[in-house]
Structures are given as C-alpha cells and as structure tokens.
PQR file of N, CA, C, O and H, with PARSE charges and radii, in Angstrom:
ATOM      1  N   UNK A   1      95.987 101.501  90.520 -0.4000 1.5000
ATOM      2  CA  UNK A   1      96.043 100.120  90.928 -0.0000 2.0000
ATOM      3  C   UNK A   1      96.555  99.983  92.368  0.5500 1.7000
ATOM      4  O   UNK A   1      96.224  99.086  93.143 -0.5500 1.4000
ATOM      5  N   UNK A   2      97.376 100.952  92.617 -0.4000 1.5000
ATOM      6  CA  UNK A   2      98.036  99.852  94.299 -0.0000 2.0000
ATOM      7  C   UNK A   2      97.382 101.413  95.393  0.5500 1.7000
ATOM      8  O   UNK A   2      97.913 101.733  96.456 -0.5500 1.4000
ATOM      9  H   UNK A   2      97.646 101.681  91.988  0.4000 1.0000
ATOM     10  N   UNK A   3      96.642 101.861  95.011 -0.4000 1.5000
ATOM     11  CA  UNK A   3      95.552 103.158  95.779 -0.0000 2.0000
ATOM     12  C   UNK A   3      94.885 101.495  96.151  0.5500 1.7000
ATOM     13  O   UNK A   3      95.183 100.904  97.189 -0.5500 1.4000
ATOM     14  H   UNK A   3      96.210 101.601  94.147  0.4000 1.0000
ATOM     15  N   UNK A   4      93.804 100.827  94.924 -0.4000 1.5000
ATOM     16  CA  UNK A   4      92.819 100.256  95.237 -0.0000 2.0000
ATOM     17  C   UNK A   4      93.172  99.139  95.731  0.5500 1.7000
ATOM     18  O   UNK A   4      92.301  98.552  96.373 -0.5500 1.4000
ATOM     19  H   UNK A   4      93.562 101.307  94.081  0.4000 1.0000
ATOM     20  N   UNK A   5      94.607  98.441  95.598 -0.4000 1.5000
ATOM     21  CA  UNK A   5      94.848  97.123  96.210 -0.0000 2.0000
ATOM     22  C   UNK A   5      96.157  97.390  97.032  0.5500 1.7000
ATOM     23  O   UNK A   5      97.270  96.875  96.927 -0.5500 1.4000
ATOM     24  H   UNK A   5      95.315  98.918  95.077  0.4000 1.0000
ATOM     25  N   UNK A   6      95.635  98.447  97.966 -0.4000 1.5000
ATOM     26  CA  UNK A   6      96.750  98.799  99.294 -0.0000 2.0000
ATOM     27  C   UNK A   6      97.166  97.973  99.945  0.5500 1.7000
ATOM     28  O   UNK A   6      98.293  97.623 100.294 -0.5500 1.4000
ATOM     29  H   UNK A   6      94.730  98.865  98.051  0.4000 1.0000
ATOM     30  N   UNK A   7      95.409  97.395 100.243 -0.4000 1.5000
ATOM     31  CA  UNK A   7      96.054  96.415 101.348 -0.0000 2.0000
ATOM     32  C   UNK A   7      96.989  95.243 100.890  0.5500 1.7000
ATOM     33  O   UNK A   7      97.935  94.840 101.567 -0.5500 1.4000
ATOM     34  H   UNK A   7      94.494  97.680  99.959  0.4000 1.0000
ATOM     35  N   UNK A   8      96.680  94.813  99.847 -0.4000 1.5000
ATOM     36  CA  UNK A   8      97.754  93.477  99.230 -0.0000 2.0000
ATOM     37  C   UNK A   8      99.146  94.049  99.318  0.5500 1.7000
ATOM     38  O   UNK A   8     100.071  93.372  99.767 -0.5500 1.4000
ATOM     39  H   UNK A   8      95.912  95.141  99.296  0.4000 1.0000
ATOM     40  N   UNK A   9      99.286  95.122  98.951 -0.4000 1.5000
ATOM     41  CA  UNK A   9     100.519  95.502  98.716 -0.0000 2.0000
ATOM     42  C   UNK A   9     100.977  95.626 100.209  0.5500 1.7000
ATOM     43  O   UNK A   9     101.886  94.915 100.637 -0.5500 1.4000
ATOM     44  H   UNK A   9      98.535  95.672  98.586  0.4000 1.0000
ATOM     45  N   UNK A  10     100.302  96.583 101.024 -0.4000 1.5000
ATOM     46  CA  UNK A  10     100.673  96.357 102.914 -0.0000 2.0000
ATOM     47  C   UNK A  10     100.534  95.321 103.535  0.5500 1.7000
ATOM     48  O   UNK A  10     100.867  95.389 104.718 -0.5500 1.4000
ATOM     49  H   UNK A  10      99.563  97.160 100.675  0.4000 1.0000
ATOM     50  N   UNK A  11     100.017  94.005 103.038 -0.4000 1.5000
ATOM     51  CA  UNK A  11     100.174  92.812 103.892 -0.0000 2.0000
ATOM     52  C   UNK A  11     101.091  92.008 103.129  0.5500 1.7000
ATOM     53  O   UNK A  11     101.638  91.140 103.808 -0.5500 1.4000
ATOM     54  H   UNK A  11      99.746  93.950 102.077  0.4000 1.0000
ATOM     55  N   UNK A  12     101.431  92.044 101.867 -0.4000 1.5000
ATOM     56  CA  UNK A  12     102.632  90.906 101.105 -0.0000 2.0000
ATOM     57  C   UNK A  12     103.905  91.715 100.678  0.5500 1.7000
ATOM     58  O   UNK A  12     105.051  91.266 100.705 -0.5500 1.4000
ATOM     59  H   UNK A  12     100.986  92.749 101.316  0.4000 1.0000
ATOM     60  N   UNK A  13     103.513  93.064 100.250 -0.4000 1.5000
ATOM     61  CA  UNK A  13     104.996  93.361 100.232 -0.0000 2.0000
ATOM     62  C   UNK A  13     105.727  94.074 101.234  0.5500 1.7000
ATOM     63  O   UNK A  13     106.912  93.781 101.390 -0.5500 1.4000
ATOM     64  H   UNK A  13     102.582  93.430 100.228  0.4000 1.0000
ATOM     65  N   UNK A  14     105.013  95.284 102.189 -0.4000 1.5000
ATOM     66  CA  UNK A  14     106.000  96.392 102.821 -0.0000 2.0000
ATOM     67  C   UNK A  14     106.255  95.696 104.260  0.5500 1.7000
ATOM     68  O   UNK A  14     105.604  94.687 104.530 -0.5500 1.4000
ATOM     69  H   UNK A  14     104.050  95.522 102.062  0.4000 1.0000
ATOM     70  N   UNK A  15     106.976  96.095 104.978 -0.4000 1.5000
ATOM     71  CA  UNK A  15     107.238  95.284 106.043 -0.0000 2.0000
ATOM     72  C   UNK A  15     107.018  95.929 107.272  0.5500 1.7000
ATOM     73  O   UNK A  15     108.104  96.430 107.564 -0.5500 1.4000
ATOM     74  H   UNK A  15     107.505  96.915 104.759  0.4000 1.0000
ATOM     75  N   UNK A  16     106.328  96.146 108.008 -0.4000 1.5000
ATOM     76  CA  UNK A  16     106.003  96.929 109.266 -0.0000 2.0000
ATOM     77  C   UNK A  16     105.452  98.146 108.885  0.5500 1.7000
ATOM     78  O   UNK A  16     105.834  99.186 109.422 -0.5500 1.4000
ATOM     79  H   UNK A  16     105.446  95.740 107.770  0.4000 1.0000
ATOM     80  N   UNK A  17     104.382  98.136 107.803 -0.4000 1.5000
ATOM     81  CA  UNK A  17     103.625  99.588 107.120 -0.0000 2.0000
ATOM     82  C   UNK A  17     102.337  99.963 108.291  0.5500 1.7000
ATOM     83  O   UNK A  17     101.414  99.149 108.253 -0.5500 1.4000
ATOM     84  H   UNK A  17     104.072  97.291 107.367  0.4000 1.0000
ATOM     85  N   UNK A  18     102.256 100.568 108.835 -0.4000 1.5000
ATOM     86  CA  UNK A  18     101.231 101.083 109.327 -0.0000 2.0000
ATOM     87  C   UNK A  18      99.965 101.579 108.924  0.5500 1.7000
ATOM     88  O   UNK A  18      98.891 101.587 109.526 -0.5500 1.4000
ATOM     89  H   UNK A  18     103.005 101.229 108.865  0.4000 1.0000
ATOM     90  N   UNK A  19     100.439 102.194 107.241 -0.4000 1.5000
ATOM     91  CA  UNK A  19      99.166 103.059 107.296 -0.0000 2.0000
ATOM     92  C   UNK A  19      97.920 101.827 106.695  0.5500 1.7000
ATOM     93  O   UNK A  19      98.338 100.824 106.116 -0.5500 1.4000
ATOM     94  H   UNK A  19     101.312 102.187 106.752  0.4000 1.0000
ATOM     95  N   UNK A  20      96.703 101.993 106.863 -0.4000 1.5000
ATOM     96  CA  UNK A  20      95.377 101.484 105.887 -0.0000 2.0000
ATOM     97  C   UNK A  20      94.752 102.723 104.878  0.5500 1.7000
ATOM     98  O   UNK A  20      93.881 102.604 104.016 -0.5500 1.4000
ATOM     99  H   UNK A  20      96.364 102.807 107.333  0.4000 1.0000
ATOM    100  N   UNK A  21      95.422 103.824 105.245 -0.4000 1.5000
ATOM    101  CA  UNK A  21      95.092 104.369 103.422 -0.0000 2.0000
ATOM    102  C   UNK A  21      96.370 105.054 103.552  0.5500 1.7000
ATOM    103  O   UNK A  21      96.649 105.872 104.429 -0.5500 1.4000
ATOM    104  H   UNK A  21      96.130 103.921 105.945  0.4000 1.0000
ATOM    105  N   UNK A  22      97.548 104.427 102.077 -0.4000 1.5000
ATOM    106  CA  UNK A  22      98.524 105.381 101.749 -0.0000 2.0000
ATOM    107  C   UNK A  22      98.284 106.939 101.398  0.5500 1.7000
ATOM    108  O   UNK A  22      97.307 107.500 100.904 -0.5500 1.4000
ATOM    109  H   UNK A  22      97.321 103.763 101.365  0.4000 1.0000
ATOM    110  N   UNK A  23      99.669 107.488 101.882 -0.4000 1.5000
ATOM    111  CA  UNK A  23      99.508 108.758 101.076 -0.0000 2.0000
ATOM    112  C   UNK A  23     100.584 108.950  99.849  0.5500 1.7000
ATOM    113  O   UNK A  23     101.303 107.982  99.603 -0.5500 1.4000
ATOM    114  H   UNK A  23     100.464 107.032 102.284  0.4000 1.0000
ATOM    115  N   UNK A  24     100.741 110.193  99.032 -0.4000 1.5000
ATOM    116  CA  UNK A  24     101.219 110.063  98.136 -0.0000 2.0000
ATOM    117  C   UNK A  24     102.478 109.743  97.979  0.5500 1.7000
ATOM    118  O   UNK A  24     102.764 109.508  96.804 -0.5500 1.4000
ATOM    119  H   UNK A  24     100.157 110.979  99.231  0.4000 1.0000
ATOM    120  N   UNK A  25     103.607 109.618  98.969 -0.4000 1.5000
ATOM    121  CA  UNK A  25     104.646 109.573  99.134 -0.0000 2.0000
ATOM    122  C   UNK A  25     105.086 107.847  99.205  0.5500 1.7000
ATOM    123  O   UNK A  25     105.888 107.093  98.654 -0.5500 1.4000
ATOM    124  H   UNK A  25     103.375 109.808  99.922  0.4000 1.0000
ATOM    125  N   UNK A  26     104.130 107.788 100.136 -0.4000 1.5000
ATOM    126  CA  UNK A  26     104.183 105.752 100.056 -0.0000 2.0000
ATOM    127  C   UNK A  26     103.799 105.173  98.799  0.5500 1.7000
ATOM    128  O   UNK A  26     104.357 104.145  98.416 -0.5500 1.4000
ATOM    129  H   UNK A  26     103.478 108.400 100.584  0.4000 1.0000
ATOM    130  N   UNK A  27     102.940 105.704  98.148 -0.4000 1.5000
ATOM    131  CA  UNK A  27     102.493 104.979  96.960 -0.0000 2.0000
ATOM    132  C   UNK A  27     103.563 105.122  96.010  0.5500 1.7000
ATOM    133  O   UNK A  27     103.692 104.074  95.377 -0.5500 1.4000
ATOM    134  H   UNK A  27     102.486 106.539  98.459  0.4000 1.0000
ATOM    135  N   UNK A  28     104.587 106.236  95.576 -0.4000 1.5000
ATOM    136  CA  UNK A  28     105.189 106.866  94.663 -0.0000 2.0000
ATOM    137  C   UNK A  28     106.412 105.960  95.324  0.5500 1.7000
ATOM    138  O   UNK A  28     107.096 105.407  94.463 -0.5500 1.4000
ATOM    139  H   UNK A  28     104.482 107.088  96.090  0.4000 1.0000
ATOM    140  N   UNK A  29     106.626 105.825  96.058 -0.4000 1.5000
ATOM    141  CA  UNK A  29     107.924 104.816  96.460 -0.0000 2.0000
ATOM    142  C   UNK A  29     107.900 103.153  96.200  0.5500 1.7000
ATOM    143  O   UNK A  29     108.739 102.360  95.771 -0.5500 1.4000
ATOM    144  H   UNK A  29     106.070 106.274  96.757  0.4000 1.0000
ATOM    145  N   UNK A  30     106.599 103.035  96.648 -0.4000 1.5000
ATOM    146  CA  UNK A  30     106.475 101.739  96.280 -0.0000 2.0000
ATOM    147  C   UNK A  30     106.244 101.340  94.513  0.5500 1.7000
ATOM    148  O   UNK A  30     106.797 100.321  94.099 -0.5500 1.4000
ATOM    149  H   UNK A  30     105.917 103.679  96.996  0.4000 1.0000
ATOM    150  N   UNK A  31     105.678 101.923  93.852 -0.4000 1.5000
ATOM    151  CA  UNK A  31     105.960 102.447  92.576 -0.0000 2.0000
ATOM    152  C   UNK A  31     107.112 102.429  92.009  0.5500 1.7000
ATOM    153  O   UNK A  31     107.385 101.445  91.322 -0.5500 1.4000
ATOM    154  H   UNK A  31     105.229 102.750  94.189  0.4000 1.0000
ATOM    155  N   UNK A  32     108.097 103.522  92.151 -0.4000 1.5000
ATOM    156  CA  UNK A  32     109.308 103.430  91.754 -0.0000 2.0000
ATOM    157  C   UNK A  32     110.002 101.977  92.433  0.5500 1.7000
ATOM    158  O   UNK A  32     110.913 101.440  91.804 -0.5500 1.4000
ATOM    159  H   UNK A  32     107.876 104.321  92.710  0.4000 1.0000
ATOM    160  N   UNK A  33     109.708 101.605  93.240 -0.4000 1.5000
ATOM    161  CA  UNK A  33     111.036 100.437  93.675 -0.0000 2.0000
ATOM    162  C   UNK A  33     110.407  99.546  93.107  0.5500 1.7000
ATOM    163  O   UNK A  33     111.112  98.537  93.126 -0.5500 1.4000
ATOM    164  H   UNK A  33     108.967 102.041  93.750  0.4000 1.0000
ATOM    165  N   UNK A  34     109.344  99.333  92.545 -0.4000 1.5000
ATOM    166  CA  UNK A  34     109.119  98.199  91.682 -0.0000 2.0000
ATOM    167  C   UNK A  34     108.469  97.641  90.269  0.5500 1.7000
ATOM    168  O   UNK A  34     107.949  96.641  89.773 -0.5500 1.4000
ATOM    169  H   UNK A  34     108.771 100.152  92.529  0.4000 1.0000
ATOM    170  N   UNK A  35     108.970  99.346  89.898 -0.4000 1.5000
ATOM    171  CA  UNK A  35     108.856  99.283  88.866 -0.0000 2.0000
ATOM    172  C   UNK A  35     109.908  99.040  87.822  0.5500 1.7000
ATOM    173  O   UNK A  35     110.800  98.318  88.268 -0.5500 1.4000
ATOM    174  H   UNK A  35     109.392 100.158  90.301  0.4000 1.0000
ATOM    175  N   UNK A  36     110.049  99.323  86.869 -0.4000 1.5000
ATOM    176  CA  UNK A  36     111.578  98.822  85.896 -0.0000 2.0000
ATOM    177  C   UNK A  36     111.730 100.057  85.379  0.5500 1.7000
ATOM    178  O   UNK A  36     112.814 100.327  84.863 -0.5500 1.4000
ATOM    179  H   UNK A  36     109.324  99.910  86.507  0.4000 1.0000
ATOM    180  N   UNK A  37     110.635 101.086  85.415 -0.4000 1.5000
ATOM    181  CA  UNK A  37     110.812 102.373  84.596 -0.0000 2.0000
ATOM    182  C   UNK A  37     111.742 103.397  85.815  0.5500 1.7000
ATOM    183  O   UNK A  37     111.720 103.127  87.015 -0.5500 1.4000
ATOM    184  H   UNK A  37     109.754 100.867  85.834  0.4000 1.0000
ATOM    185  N   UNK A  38     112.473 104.503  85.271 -0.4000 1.5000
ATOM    186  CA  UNK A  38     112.984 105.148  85.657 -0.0000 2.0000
ATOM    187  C   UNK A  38     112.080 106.565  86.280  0.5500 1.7000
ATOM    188  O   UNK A  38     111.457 107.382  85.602 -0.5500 1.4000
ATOM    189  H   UNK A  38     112.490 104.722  84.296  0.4000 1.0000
ATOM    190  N   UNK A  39     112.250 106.534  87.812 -0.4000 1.5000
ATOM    191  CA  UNK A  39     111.162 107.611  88.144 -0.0000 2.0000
ATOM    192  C   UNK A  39     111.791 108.987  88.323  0.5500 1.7000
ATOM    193  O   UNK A  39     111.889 109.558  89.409 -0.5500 1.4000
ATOM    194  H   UNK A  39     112.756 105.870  88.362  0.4000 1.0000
ATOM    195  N   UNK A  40     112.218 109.478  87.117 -0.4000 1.5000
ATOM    196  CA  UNK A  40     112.496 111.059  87.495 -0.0000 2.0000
ATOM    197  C   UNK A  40     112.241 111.716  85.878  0.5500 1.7000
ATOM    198  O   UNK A  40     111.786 111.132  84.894 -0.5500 1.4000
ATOM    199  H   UNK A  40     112.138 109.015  86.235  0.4000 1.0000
ATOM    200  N   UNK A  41     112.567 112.703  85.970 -0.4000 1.5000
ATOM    201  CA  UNK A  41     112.613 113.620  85.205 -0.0000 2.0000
ATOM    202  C   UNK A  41     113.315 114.838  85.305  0.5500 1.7000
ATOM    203  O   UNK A  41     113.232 115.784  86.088 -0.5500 1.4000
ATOM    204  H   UNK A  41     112.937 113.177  86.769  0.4000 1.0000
ATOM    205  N   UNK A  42     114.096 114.569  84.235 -0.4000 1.5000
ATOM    206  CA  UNK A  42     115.741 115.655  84.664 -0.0000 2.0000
ATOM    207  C   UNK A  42     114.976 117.267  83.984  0.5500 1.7000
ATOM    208  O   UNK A  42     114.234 117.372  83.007 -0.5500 1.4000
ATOM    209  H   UNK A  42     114.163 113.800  83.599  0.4000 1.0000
ATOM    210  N   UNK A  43     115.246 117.847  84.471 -0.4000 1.5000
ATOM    211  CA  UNK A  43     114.867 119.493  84.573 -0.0000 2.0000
ATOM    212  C   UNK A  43     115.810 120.249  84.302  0.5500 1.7000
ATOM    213  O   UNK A  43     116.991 120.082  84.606 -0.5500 1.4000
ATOM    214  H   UNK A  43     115.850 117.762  85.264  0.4000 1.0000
ATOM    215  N   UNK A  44     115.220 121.348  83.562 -0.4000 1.5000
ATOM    216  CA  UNK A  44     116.804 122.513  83.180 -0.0000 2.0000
ATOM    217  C   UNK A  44     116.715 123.484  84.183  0.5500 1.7000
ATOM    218  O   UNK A  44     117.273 124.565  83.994 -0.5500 1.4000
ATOM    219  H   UNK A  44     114.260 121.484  83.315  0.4000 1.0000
ATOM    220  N   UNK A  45     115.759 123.152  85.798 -0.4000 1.5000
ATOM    221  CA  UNK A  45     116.127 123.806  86.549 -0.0000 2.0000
ATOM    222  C   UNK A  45     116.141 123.113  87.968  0.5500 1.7000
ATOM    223  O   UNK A  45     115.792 121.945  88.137 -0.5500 1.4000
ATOM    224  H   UNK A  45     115.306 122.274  85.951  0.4000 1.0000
ATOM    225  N   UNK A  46     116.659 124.105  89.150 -0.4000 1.5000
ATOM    226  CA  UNK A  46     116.623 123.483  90.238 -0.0000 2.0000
ATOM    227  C   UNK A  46     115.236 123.205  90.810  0.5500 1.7000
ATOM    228  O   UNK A  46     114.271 123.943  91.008 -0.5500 1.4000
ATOM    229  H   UNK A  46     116.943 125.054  89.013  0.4000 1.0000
ATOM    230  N   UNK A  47     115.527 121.404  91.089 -0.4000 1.5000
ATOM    231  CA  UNK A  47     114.249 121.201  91.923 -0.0000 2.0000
ATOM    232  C   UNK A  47     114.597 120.892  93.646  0.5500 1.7000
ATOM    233  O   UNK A  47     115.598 121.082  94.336 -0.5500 1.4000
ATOM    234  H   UNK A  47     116.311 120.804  90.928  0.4000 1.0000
ATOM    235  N   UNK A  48     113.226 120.322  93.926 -0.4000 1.5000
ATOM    236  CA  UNK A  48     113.574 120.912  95.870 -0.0000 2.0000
ATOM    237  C   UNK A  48     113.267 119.085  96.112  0.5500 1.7000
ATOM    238  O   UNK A  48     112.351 118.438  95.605 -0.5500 1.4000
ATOM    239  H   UNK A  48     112.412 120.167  93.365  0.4000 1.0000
ATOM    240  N   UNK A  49     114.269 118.617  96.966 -0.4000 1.5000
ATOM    241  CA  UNK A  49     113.683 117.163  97.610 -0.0000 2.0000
ATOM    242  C   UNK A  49     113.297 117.171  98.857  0.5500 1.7000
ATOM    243  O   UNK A  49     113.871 117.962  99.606 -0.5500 1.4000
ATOM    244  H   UNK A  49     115.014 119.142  97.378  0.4000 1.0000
ATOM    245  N   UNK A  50     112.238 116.307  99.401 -0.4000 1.5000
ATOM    246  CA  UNK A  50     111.278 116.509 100.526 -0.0000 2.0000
ATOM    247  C   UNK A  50     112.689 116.250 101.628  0.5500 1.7000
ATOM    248  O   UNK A  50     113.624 115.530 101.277 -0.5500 1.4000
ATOM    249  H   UNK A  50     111.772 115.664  98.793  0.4000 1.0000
ATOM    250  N   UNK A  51     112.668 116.754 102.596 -0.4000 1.5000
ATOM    251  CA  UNK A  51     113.102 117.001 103.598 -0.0000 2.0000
ATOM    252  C   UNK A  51     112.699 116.312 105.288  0.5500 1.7000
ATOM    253  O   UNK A  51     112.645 116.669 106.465 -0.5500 1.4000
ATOM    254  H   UNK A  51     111.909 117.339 102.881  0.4000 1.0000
ATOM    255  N   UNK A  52     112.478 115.057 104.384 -0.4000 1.5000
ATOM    256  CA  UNK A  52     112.266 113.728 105.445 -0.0000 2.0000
ATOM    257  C   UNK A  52     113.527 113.122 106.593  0.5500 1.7000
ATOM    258  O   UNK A  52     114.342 112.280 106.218 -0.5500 1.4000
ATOM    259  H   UNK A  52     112.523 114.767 103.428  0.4000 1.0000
ATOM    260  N   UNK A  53     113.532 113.572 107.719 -0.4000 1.5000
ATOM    261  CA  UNK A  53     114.627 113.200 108.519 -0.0000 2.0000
ATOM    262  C   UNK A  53     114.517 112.071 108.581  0.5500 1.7000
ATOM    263  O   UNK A  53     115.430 111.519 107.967 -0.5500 1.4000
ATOM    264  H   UNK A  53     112.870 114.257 108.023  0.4000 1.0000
ATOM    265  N   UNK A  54     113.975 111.535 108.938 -0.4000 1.5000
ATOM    266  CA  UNK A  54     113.846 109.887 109.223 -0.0000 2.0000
ATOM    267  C   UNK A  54     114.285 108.912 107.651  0.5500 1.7000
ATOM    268  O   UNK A  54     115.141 108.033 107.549 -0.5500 1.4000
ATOM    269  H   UNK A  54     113.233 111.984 109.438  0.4000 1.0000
ATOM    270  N   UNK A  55     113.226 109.532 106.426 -0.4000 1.5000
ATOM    271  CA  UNK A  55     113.664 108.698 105.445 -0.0000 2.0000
ATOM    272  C   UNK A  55     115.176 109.010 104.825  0.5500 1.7000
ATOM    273  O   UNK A  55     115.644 108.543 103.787 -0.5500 1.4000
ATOM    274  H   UNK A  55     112.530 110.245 106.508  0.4000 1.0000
ATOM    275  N   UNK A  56     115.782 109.895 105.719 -0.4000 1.5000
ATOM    276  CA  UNK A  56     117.239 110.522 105.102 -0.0000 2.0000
ATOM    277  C   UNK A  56     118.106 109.734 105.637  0.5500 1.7000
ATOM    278  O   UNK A  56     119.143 109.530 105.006 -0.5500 1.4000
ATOM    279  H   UNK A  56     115.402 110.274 106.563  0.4000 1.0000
ATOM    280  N   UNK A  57     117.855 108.931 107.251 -0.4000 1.5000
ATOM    281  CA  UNK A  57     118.317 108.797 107.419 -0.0000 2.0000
ATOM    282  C   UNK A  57     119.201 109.866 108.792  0.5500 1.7000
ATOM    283  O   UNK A  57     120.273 109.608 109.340 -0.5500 1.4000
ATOM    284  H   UNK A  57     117.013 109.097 107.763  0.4000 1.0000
ATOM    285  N   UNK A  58     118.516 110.762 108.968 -0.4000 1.5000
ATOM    286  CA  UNK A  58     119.402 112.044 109.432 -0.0000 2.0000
ATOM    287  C   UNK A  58     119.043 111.671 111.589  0.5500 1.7000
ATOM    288  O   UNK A  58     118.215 111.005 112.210 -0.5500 1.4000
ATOM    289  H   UNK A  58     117.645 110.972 108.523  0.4000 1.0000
ATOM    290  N   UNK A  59     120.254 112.586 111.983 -0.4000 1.5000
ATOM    291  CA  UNK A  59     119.685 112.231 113.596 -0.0000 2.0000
ATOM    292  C   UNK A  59     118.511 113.089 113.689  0.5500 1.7000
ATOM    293  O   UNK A  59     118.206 113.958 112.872 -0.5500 1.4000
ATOM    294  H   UNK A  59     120.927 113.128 111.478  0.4000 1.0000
ATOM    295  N   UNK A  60     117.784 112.733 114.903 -0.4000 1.5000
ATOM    296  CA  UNK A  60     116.829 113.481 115.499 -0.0000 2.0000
ATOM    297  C   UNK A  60     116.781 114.893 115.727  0.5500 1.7000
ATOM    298  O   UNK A  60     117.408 115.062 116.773 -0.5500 1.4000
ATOM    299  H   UNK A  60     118.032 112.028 115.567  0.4000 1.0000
ATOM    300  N   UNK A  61     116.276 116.252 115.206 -0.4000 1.5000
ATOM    301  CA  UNK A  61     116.627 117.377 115.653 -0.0000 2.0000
ATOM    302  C   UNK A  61     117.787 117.958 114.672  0.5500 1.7000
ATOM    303  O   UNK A  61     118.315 119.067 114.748 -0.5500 1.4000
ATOM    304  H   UNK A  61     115.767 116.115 114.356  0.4000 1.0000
ATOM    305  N   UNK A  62     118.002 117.109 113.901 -0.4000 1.5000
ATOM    306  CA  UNK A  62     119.167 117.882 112.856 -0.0000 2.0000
ATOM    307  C   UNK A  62     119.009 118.994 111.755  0.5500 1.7000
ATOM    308  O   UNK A  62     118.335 118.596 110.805 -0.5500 1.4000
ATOM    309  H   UNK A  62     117.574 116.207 113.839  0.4000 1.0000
ATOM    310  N   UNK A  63     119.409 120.138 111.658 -0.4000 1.5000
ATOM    311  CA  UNK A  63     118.998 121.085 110.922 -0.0000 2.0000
ATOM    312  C   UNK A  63     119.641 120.250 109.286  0.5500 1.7000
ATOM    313  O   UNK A  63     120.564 119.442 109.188 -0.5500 1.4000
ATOM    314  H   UNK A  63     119.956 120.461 112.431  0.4000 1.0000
ATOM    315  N   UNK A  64     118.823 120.775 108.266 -0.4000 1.5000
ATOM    316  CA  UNK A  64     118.912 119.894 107.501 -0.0000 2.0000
ATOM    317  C   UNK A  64     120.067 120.220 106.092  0.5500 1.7000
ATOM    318  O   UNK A  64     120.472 119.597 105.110 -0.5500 1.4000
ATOM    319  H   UNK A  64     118.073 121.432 108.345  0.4000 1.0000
ATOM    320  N   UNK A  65     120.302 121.807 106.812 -0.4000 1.5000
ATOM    321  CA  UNK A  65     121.658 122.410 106.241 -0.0000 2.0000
ATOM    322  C   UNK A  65     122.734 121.872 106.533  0.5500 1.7000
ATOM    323  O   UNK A  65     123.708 122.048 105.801 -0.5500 1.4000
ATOM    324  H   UNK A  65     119.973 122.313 107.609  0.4000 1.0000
ATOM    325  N   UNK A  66     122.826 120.998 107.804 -0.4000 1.5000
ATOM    326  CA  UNK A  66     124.440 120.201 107.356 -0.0000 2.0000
ATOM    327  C   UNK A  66     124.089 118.896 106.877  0.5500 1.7000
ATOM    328  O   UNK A  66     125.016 118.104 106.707 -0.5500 1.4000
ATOM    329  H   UNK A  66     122.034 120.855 108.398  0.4000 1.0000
ATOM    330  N   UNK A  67     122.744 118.474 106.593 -0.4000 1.5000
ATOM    331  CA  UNK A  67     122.565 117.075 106.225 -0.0000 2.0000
ATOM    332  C   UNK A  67     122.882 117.049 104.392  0.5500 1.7000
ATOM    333  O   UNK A  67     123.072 116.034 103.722 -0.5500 1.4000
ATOM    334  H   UNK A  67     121.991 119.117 106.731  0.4000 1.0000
ATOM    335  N   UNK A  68     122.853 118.951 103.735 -0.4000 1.5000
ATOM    336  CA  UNK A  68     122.566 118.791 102.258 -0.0000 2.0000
ATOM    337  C   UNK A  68     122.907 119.609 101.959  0.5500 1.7000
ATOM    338  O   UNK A  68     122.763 120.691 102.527 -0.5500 1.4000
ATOM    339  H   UNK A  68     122.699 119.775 104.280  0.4000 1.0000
ATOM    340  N   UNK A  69     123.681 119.331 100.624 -0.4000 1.5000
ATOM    341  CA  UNK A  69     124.701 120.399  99.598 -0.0000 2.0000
ATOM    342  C   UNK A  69     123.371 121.188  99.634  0.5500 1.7000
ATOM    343  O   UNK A  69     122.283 120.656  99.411 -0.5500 1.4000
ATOM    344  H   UNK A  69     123.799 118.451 100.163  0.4000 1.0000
ATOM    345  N   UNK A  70     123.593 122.924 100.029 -0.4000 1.5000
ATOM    346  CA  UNK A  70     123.002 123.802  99.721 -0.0000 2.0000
ATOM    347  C   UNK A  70     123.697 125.156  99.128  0.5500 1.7000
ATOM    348  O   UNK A  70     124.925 125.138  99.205 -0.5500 1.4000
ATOM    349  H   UNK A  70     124.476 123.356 100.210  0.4000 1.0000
ATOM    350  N   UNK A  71     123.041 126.495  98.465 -0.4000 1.5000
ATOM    351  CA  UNK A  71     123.705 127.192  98.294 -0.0000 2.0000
ATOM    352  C   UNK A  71     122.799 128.739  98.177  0.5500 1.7000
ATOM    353  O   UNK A  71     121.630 128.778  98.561 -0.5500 1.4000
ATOM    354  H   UNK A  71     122.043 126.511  98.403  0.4000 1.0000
ATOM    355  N   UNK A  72     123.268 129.571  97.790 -0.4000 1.5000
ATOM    356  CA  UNK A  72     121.912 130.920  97.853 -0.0000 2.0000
ATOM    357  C   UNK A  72     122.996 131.487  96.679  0.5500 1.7000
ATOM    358  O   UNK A  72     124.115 131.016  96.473 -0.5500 1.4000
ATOM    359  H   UNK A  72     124.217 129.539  97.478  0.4000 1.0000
ATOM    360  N   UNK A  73     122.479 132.424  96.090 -0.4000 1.5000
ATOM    361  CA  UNK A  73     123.060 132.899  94.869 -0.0000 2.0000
ATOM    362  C   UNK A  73     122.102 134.069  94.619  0.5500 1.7000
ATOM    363  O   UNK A  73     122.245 134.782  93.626 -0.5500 1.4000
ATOM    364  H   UNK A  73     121.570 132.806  96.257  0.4000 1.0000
TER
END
C-alpha cells in the first residue's frame, strides 16, 4: 500500500521528503511510526543496526565505534 500511494504519503505526511520512489528504509519507517503494531522481533541472537550517521544523529566523519556500545569476543 504506501510503495503504491508514495506520493500521498510524501505530499501529506513526511515533511521535506525528497525521494519520488521510496526505498526500503523510508517505507519501513514510515510503517513503523504509524503503525500501532510493534516493529521488531526479539532474537536469541545478536543482530546488526544500520549505521546511518545522519539518522543517528552522529557528527560528520564520526567513526561509529564511539557513537555505539560495541564489543569482539
């Protein structure tokens, strides 16, 4: 549904969206934030989160080992 009605969703809900065809990351966000269901799925092992500086929040050029609890074992 919001693949085929992008654009409604990029002209009434997101606010300064650029793209005219989402990719999977925009769709899966906009999804979860408005949906009521819970978007995860807890795992009995370690999983990996995308490593988006900008959507982290992180400065420009920041290695992303001091931005996140990491560990090697």
């Amino acid at each position: 549904m919001v693949y085929e009605n992008f654009d409604i969703f990029r002209d009434r809900v997101l606010i300064g969206c650029h793209y005219d065809i989402p990719d999977t990351d925009v769709v899966f966000g906009l999804v979860a934030t408005l949906s009521e269901t819970p978007c995860y799925i807890p795992l009995s092992y370690p999983t990996f989160a995308h490593m988006k500086g900008p959507i982290n929040g992180w400065k420009p050029g920041m290695d992303w080992r001091d931005a996140v609890a990491w560990t090697l074992r």
